[in-house]
Each structure stands twice: as structure tokens, then as C-alpha cells.
N, C-alpha and C positions, 0 to 999 in steps of 0.2 A: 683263224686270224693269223695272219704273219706276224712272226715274233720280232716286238725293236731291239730288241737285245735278246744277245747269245753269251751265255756264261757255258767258258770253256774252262774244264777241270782235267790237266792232267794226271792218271793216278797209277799206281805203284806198290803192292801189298801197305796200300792206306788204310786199314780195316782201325787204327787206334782213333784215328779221327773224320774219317769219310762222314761215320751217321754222323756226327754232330754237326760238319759243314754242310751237308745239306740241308739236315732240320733248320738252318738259319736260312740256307737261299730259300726256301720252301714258304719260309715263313715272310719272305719280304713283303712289304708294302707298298707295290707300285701299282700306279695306274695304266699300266700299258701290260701288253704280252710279254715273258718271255720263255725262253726255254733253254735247258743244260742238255751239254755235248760233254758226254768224258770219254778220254782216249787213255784206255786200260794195257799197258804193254809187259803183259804176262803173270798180272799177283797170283801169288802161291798161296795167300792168307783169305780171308773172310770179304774181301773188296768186291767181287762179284756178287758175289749173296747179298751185300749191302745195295750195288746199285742196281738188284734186279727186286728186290724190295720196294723201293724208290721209281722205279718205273712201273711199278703194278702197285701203288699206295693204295688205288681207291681197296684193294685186298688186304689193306692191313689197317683197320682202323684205328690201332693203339698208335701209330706214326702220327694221324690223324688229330687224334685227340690231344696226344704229349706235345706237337706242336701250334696247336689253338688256331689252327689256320684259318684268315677272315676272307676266305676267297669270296665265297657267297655276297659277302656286303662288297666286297670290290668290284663286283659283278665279273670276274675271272673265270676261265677255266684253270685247272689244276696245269701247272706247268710239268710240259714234257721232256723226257732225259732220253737221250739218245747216245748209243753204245758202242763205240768203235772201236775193237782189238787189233792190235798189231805186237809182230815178234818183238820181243826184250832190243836186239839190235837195233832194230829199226826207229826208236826212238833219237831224238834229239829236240833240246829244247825248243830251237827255233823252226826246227823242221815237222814234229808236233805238231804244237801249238797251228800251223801254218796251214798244217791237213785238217784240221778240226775246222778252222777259221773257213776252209773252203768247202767246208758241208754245213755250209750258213749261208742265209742272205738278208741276215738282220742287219740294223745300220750301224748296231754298236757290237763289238765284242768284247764282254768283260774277262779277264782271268784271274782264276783263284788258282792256289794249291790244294792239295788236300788235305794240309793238316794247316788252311788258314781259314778260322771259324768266322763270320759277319759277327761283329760286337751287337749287331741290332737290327731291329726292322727296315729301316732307314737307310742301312748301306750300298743297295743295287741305288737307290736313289740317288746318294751322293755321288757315287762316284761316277757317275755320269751327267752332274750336274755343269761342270766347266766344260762340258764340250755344247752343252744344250742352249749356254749362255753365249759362248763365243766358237762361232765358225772356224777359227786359227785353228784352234786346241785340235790337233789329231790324238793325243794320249794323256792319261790321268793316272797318277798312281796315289794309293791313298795312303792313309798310317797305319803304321803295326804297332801291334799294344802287345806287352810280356801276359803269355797264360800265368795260371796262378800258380804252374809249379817252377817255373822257371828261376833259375839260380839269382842272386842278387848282381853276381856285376851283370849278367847279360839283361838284366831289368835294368839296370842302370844306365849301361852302354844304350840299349833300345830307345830310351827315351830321351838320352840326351841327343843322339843322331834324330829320332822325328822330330825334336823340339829347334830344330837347325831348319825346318821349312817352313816354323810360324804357325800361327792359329787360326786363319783365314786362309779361303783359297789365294792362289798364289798360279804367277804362268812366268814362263820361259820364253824371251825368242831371243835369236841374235839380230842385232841392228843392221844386217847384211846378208842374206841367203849367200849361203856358201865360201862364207868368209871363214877358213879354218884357223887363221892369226885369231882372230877374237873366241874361237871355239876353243883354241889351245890356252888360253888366257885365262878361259874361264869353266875348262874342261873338269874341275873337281863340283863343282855347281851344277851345271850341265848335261853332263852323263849319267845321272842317278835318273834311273827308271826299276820298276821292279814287279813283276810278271804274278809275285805271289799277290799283289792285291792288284790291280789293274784295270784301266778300258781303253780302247782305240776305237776311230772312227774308220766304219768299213770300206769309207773311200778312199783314207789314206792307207791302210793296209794294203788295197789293190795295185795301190804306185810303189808301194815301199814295203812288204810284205819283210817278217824276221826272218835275220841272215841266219843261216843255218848252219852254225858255231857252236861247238860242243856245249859251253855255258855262256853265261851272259847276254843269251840274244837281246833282252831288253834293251840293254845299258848300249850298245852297238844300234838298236835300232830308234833309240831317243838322238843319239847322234847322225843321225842320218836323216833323222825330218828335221828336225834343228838346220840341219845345213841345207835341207829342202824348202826352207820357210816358214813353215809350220810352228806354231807353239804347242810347248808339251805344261800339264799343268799338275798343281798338289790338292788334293781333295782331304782336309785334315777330317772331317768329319763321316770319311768313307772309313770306318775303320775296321778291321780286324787284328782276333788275337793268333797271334805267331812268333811262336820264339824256340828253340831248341834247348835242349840240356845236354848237350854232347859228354864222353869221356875227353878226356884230353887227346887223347890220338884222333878221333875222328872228328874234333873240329881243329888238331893241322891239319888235318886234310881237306875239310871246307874250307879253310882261311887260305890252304896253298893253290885250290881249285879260284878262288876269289882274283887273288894276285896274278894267277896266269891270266886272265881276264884282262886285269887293269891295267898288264902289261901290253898285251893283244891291243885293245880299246884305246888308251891313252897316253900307252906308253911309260907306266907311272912306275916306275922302281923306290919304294919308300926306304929300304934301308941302306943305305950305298956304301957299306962293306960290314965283313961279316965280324970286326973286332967292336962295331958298334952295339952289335945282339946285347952283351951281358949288360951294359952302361942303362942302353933302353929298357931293357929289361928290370931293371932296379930303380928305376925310375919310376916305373910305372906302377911296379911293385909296391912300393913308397906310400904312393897316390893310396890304390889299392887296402892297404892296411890301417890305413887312417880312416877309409870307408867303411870298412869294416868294425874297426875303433866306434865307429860314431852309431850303428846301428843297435837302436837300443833291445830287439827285439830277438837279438842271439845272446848265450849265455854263454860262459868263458870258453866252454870246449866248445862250440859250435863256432866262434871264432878263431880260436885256435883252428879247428880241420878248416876254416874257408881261407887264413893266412895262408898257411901250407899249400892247399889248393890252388890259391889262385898263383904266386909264385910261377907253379908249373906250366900253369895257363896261360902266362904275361911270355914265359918263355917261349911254347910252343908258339904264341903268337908272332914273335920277332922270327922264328925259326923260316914259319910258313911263310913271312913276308918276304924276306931276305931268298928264300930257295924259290918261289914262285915268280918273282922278278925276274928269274935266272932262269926259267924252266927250260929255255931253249936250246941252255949248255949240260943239261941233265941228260946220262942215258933213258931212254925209252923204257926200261923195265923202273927206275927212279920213279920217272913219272907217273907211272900206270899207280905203283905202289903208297905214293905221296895223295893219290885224287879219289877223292871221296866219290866225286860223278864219274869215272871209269869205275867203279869198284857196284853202284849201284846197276849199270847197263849189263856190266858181264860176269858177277860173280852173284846176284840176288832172282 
């Protein structure tokens, strides 16, 4: 049976959460076929052993059993994973994603990350529900929910950003194909696409396939069916957990890799000059420690180290904003050194 949907996973010495996101697609509840493509570009850790597990399940019956799978009463076959390596180089996000998408000819393609778990049975369903409802909808991105170890502001920041697209689905179009005055107008609304939870319809990928841009191909390719007609839509109940617990150094490096993006995409330079970092930064800090003030579930030195903490955190943030707007006036070895994604392509 041809699969309607293809969940594409790209991975990366993902061995800390590979088996759990799959034991969740594994475990969906859909009434239709599907099957996973993961494009593996060179782990060094347990990732292969995980997805050659997974493609020989019916040999592993503890998979089996740990994840209660009601294939039988779906009347399914066990969905098939299919394995495509490629050099460490040869990766990019939009160029990826873009090789996998063309060793398919399902009508949806969904994308996860691999360390973004389906909260439920339920998720391959959602998230593919607004395109099933309205022919516009070429792409759906759904919510990220904080795992349970994640720090308190990034649980905090997480939810107050999904809580910004509402509790119902939700869609997008501009009143104008190709109208980039109303697209620049409303380019902070508009451009939010996000690949870690994701679906596209595979006719509009064939017209408009992702640009193939160091990072951000999503956010560049929501912007380009936008001004192709298309609407892009919010699936709140497609959800997955995904959140990070970075050091301080290597989320400036995600936030500076972020802003090169939004610089690239939209042009957006949020902090416009660099005497405003400490002002922001205390500002925000402010915010910050009254959050932490209020949480009743830390005790004085656990608020204590997260004041101090986050401090450095509000500042790496301003730091990364401010240098990554600018990327363009950075030397080359600046760069390399500031980007968490150069860092995972040629040094992992």
C-alpha cells in the first residue's frame, strides 16, 4: 500500500532521544499508511543501532511490547523506515530534508527532529489535519511543549511564544499573492515556520521545494508560498516535546546562528547598537528575577544559582542578537566560531 504520508527525520549522533521519538511515531494512531525516511549524515554514537532496531522491530519484541502497538486492530502493517547515509558535509538543512522528500511519493511529508518526541498518539493525525481540511494550506507547523528537564525560563519563554498562535488551528495567507509590502508588514507573524514539528503538501514542495540555506530553510520557505498564494497553517494539537538545556556559550551560538537567519529572511536587526546590550540586558534581567521570585518550587539557593544564571543568559542573549544582525561585517573565522550549526557539520 503506498504510503499518504512520509515522516522525514533527520539525525545526527541522536542516540539520547532517537528511541523515544520513534517509539511515539511507531505508536501513532492513524488510519492510513505511513512510513519514516531518516537521512543519518555520519553519527559516531548509538544512532544507527537504534534505527537498524527499528527497521527489523518484528526481531525485537520488547520494542513491541514497551510500545503497545494497536496495529492489528487498525488493520496496518507495521510502518517501514527507510535509511539513507550521507557525508557529514553533505548535509544542509534545506538540501536534506529536500533528498529525503524525493525518495517519497506520499502526498504529505511530515518532519520531526530527533530529539522532538509526539506528545501522543494523535500527533501524525493533527498535524496533518489543516491541510486535509483546506486545499490552501501547503504547510502546518505544530507546538512545542518544554521536556520535563528543561530549565524554567526556557519553559517559560516556550510557552509563552506557542501561546502567541492561540488554541485552535489557525492559517495564514496574504490578501495578495506576491504582495511583499503586506509580507514586510507582517513579516514577524508570517515567517514563523518550524521543521522540528512539521507537514507539507507534496505538491506544493514540487513547485517550491526548501532553499537550500545553511539554516532556517523553513522560515524562508513559509515565505515563499506565502507570496506564492498558498496558506501556511498552526496545528496546536499536533504537539511535541522539544526544548534544549544549553550552557551559556552554546546557546550564543544557537541565538547567533538564529539572528543570521532573521537577518538573511527578513532583514530583522533587533538590537541597533551595541550600547543598548547592558540597558536590555537589565531589563530583562529584572523581568527574570521576579520569575524566579515567584516560583514557589525552588528553595533560596536554587534561586539564588538561577538569578546568577540567568543574568548571563539575558546577556549572551543580547550579545547573540546584536553580533548576528551584523554577521555580514564579522570575519569568516568570527563566524565559524559564533555558529553552533558550522560547529555540528565540521567539528562532530
Amino acid at each position: 500500500m503506498k504510503p499518504k504520508v512520509s515522516i522525514i527525520i533527520p539525525a545526527k549522533n541522536g542516540a539520547d532521544y532517537l528511541k523515544d521519538c520513534l517509539e511515539m511515531v511507531f505508536r501513532q494512531k492513524a488510519a492510513f499508511a505511513f512510513d519514516i525516511i531518516i537521512v543519518d549524515s555520519g553519527s559516531t554514537d548509538k544512532t544507527l543501532e537504534i534505527i537498524k532496531k527499528f527497521k527489523n522491530i518484528e526481531q525485537h519484541p520488547e520494542l513491541l511490547i514497551a510500545m503497545q502497538l494497536q496495529l492489528q486492530q487498525n488493520g496496518k502493517e507495521l510502518p517501514q523506515i527507510r535509511l539513507f547515509q550521507i557525508p557529514p558535509l553533505e548535509f544542509g538543512h534545506g538540501k536534506t530534508r529536500n533528498l529525503a522528500a524525493s525518495k517519497t511519493h506520499s502526498e504529505y511529508l511530515v518532519f520531526l527532529t530527533q530529539d522532538a518526541i509526539p506528545a501522543d498518539e494523535n500527533w501524525l493525525v493533527k498535524i496533518i489535519e489543516p491541510m486535509e481540511k483546506d486545499e490552501e494550506v501547503a504547510g502546518v507547523f505544530g507546538k512545542h511543549l518544554p521536556k520535563k528537564n528543561c530549565d524554567p525560563f526556557q519553559r517559560r519563554m516556550l510557552g509563552d511564544f506557542m501561546d502567541l498562535f492561540g488554541k485552535e488551528i489557525k492559517t495564514w495567507k496574504l490578501e495578495e499573492p506576491g504582495d511583499k509590502d503586506e509580507f514586510e508588514k507582517r513579516k514577524h507573524e508570517l515567517s514563523f515556520f518550524s521543521n522540528v514539528n512539521s507537514a507539507i503538501r507534496r505538491s506544493a514542495w514540487e513547485k517550491i521545494p526548501f532553499p537550500e540555506v545553511e539554516m532556517g530553510e523553513d522560515q524562508f520557505w513559509a515565505k515563499k508560498i506565502l507570496l506564492a498564494g498558498y496558506k501556511k497553517a498552526y496545528a496546536p494539537e499536533a504537539k511535541v516535546y522539544h526544548s534544549h538545556n544549553y550552557g551559556i556559550w552554546n546557546q550564543f551560538k544557537r541565538w547567533f546562528d538564529e539572528y543570521c537567519q532573521h537577518k538573511k529572511n527578513i532583514n530583522y536587526v533587533g538590537v541597533s547598537s551595541f550600547w543598548k546590550i547592558p540597558l536590555l540586558t537589565l531589563r530583562l534581567w529584572f523581568n527574570d528575577v521576579k520569575y524566579i521570585e515567584s516560583r514557589k518550587e525552588y528553595h533560596f539557593w536554587q534561586k539564588i544559582y538561577w538569578i546568577i544564571w540567568i543574568f548571563f543568559m539575558d546577556l549572551a542573549h543580547f550579545c547573540a542578537e546584536y553580533l548576528g544582525g551584523r554577521y555580514e561585517r564579522l570575519p569568516r573565522w568570527m563566524q565559524r566560531n559564533f555558529s553552533m550549526q558550522w560547529e555540528l557539520i565540521h567539528k562532530r
